[in-house]
N, C-alpha and C positions, 0 to 999 in steps of 0.2 A: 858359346852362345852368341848369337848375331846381339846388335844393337835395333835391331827394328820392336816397331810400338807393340805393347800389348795392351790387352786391352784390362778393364781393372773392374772387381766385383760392383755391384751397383748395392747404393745404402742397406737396402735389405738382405744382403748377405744374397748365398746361395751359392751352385757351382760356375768354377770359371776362373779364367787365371786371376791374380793379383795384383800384378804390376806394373808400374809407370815409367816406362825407361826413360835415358839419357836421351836416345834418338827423339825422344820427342816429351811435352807434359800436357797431361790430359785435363780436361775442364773440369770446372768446380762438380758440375753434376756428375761427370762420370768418375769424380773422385770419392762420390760422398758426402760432398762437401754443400749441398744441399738436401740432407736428409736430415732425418731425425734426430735432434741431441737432445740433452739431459736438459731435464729442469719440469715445470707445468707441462703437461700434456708428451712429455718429449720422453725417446727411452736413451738409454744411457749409451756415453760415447763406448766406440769399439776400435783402440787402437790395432795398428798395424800389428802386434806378434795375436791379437786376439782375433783381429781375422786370418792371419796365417795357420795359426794352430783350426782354427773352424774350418779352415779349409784341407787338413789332414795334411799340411807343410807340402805340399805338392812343388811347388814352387823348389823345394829344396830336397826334391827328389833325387836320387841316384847320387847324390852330394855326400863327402865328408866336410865338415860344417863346425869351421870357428866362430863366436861370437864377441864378438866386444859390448861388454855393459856394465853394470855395477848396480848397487842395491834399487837404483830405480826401475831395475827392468822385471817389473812384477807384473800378473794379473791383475783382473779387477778384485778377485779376492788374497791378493796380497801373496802370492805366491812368487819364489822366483822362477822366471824363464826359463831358466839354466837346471832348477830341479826339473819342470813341467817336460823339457824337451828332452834332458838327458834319462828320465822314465817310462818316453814315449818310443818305440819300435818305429815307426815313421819315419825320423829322422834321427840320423847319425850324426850326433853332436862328438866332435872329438878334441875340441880344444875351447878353451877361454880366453880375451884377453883383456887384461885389465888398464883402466885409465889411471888420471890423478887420482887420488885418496884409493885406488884399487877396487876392484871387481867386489870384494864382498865389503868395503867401505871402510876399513881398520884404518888407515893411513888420516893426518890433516892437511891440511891444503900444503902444497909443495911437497908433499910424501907421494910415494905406492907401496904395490907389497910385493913388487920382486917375482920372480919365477918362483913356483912351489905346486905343490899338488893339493888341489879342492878336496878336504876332509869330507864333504858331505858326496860328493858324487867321482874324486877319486879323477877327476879331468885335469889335463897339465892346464899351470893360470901363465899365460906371459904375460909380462908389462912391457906397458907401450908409452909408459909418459916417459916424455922429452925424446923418444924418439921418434924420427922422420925420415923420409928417401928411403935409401940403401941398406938401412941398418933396419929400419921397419919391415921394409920387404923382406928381407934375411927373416926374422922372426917368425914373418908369415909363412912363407918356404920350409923354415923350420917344423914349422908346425904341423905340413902333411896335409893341410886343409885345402879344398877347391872350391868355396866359398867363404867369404867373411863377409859375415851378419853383424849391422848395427844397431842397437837398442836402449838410448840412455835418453834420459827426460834434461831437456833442455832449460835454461831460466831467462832466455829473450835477450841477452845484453852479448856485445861483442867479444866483452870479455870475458866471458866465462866460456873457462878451458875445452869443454867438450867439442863445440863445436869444430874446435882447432884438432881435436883428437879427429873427429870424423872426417876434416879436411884431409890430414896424414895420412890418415890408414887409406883414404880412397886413392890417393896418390901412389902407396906404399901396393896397395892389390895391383894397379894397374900395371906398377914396374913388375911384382913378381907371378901376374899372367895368373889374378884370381879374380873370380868374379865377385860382385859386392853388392850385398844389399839390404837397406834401410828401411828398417821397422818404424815407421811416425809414430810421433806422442804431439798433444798441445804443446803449444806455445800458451804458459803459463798465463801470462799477461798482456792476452789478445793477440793474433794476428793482423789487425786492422789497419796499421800506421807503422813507415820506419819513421826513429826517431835519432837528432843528435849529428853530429859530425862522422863524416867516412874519414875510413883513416885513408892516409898517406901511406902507398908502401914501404917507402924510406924510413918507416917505424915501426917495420911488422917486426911482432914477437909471437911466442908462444898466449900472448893474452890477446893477439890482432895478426892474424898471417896477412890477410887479404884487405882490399878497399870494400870494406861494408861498413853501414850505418852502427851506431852503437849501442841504440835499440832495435835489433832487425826485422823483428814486424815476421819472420818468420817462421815456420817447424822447420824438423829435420831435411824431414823428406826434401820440401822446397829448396835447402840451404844444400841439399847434395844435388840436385839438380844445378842451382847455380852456378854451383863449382863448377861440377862436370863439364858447364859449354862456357862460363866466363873464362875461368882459369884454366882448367886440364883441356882445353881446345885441340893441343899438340899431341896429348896421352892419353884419353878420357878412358875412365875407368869403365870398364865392363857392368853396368850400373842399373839395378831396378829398384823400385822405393813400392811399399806397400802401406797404401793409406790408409787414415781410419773411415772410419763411417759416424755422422752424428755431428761432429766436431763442425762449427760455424768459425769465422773469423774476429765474429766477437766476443766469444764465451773468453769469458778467466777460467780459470780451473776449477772454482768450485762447482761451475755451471758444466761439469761434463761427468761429475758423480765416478771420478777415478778416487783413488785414493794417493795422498800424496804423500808422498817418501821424499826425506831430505836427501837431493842428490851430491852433496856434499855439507860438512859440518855444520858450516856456518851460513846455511839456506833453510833454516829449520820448518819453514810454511812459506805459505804463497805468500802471504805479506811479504816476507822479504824479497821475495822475486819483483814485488811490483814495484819497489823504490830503488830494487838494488841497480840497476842500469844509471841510475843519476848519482845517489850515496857513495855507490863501491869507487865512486873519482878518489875519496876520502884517501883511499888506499896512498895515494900520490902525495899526499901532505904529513904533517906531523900530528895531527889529529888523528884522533881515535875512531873508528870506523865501526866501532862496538861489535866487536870479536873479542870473547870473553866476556859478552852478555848476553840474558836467552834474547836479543833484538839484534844480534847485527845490522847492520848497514838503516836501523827505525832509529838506534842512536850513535851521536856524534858527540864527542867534544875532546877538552883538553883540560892538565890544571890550568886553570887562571882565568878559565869561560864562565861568565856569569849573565845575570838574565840581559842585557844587551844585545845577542846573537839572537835571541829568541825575537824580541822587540822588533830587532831588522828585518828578522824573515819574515815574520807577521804582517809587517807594513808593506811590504812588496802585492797582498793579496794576490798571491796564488792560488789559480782555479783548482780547488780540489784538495787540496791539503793545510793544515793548521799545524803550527810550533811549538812544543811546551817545553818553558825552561825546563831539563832533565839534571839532576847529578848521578852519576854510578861508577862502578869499582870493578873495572874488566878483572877476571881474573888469569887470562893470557893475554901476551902481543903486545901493543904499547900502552903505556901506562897499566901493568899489570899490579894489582894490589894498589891501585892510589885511586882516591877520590875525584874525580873527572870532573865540569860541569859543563854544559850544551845541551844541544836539543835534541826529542824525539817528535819526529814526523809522527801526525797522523794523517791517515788519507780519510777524508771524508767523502768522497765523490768522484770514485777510480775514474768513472768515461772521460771526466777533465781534465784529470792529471795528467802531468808530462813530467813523468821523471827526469830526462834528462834536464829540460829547462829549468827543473827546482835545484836540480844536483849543483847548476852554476850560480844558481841564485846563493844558493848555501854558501860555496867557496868566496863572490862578491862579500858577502856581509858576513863570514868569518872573520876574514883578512882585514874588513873597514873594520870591526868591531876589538878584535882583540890584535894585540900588538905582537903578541909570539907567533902570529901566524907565518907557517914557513913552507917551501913545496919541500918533498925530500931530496935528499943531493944530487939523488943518481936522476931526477927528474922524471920520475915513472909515469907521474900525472902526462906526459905528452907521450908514453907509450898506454898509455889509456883511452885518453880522444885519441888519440892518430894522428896529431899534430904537436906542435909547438903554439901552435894561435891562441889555444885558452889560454896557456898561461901566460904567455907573452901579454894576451891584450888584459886580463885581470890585473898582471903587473903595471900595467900603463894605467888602471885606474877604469877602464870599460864596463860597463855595467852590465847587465845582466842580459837584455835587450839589444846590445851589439853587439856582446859575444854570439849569443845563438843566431843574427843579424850574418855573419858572415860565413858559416858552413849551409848557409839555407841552397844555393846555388850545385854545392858538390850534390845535397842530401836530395835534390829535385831530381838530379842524374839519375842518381841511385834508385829513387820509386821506379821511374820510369823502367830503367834496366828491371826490375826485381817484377814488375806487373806476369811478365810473361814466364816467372816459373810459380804461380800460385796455382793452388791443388783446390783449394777451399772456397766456398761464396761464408756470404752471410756477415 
């Protein structure tokens, strides 16, 4: 398959190819991306596998066809992808593969489920978490597939694994000479804005390969376009993206009338996705990030946190969200089975909120407020921003306003870069 443009279905569906390749990214209109969405007057968004499948998977014709996805990659009526296409005569689904937490979703975060065979439809499942390059490629090869399909619902923050999954395998197709292509979902928590500090490559891990924002303001599709010509310049993967239709850049997810499926455990609704890009820093300290409660990353605290953290957040007035002293009793991960006490976020008025800027607000007036406050040893918090600066300059006493004051300059780069692979208006 050449790399030249195709051209991509227009909002209202109908016949005609699908997709948006790497050789080039097509305009908001002709992505769909000024059409119809959900809400008053509007019809319901149409992700990428639901105009694939309307369009008889033509696209993935004459194809043996692995996919990568997990319990998110459903229809609009909740079906998985994986039953719809492995039922369908059309297309030749003949392999799976699974990420973190695994393809049908049994594993918790830092799990998979291993190589085995899909009970329901009888397909070899590979896992693909923690691997990358040569060993991924090998999997793929393994596999007997001449396309790999991606399809998993994203939650906007840098760190969260998926998109790191999608980084690999498009790396991993390109080495083992398969073509690859990207089924769009929302971006949960707008498309509108990146948000936060780019990392530093000198701290990519599996939670930040690459220099992006640490709220990316992106979907999928977009974020495999980027790669393809930021990063794979030298390899670029054999690469088309199929968009949706409906979807605007400012819709949150309840405003596109999908249904939401926790894409891993401790993402249980879109609430969590809208604060988790600032909270999930938590993870980096000795506080609780409230994992083993139905609110992760809505609360926070530790033993010995009383209403003082709440007071501090408060008085900061931040656009958009309020603090209420919280106590509660995770019952996994730190502090499991003990009384905690801190605060639960609430968001009162998403369009203003900036998760990230709360996220350091919180860390500022944890650390001023309670005395146990500590980062963790291994220092993960600077492989979460992408740097050493939050902490450093939080250590030095910085407040909240010259922390986010000095990644402003990387994060201006970064729009700039990022204008020219957007799919979407609105």
């Amino acid at each position: 398959m050449s790399l030249t443009r195709r051209g991509v279905l227009a909002a209202g569906g109908g016949l005609g190819a699908l997709a948006a390749t790497a050789a080039g990214v097509g305009t908001a209109a002709a992505a769909g991306g000024h059409g119809k969405g959900s809400g008053p007057g509007r019809g319901p968004v149409r992700t990428g596998f639901d105009r694939l499948a309307a369009d008889g998977y033509r696209l993935l014709a004459g194809q043996r066809v692995g996919i990568v996805t997990n319990p998110t990659g459903v229809t609009s009526d909740v079906r998985h992808v994986v039953d719809v296409m492995h039922a369908d005569d059309r297309v030749n689904l003949t392999a799976v593969f699974g990420p973190e937490h695994g393809f049908r979703g049994t594993a918790q975060a830092g799990g998979s489920e291993g190589r085995y065979d899909d009970p329901a439809t009888g397909l070899p499942v590979y896992d693909t978490y923690l691997k990358n390059g040569s060993p991924l490629a090998d999997v793929f090869t393994a596999s007997g597939v001449d396309t790999v399909v991606f399809d998993i619902q994203d939650a906007g923050a840098r760190f969260y694994t998926y998109i790191w999954t999608l980084y690999d395998c498009m790396e991993a197709a390109a080495l083992a000479g398969k073509r690859f292509v990207v089924l769009d979902r929302p971006n949960p928590v707008t498309g509108r804005a990146a948000l936060g500090p780019v990392l530093d490559p000198a701290f990519g891990t599996f939670v930040g390969r690459r220099e992006i924002a640490q709220a990316h303001g992106m979907t999928v599709a977009e974020l495999a376009l980027f790669f393809n010509t930021e990063f794979f310049a030298a390899r670029p993967a054999d690469l088309d993206t199929v968009t949706m239709s409906g979807w605007r850049r400012s819709d949150f997810f309840d405003a596109t009338g999908l249904p939401w499926v926790p894409p891993s455990p401790n993402m249980p609704t879109a609430d969590t996705a809208l604060v988790y890009s600032g909270t999930c820093l938590f993870e980096g300290t000795n506080l609780s990030e409230g994992r083993g409660t139905t609110r992760p990353f809505e609360l926070l605290g530790a033993e010995g946190i009383d209403h003082r953290w709440a007071a501090a957040a408060n008085a900061l007035e931040l656009p958009g969200v309020r603090f209420r002293e919280a106590y509660f009793a995770p019952t996994f991960s730190k502090f499991s089975g003990v009384t905690v006490g801190g605060v639960q976020l609430h968001v009162d008025d998403r369009e203003v909120f900036d998760p990230v800027r709360t996220g350091i607000a919180l860390l500022v007036t944890a650390k001023a407020t309670w005395s146990g406050f500590a980062w963790r040893a291994d220092n993960w918090i600077d492989k979460l921003t992408g740097n050493t600066r939050v902490r450093t300059m939080i250590d030095a006493g910085a407040d909240t306003d010259e922390v986010v004051a000095a990644w402003r300059p990387d994060l201006a780069a970064f729009r700039a870069k990022r204008k020219k692979y957007l799919l979407y208006g609105g």
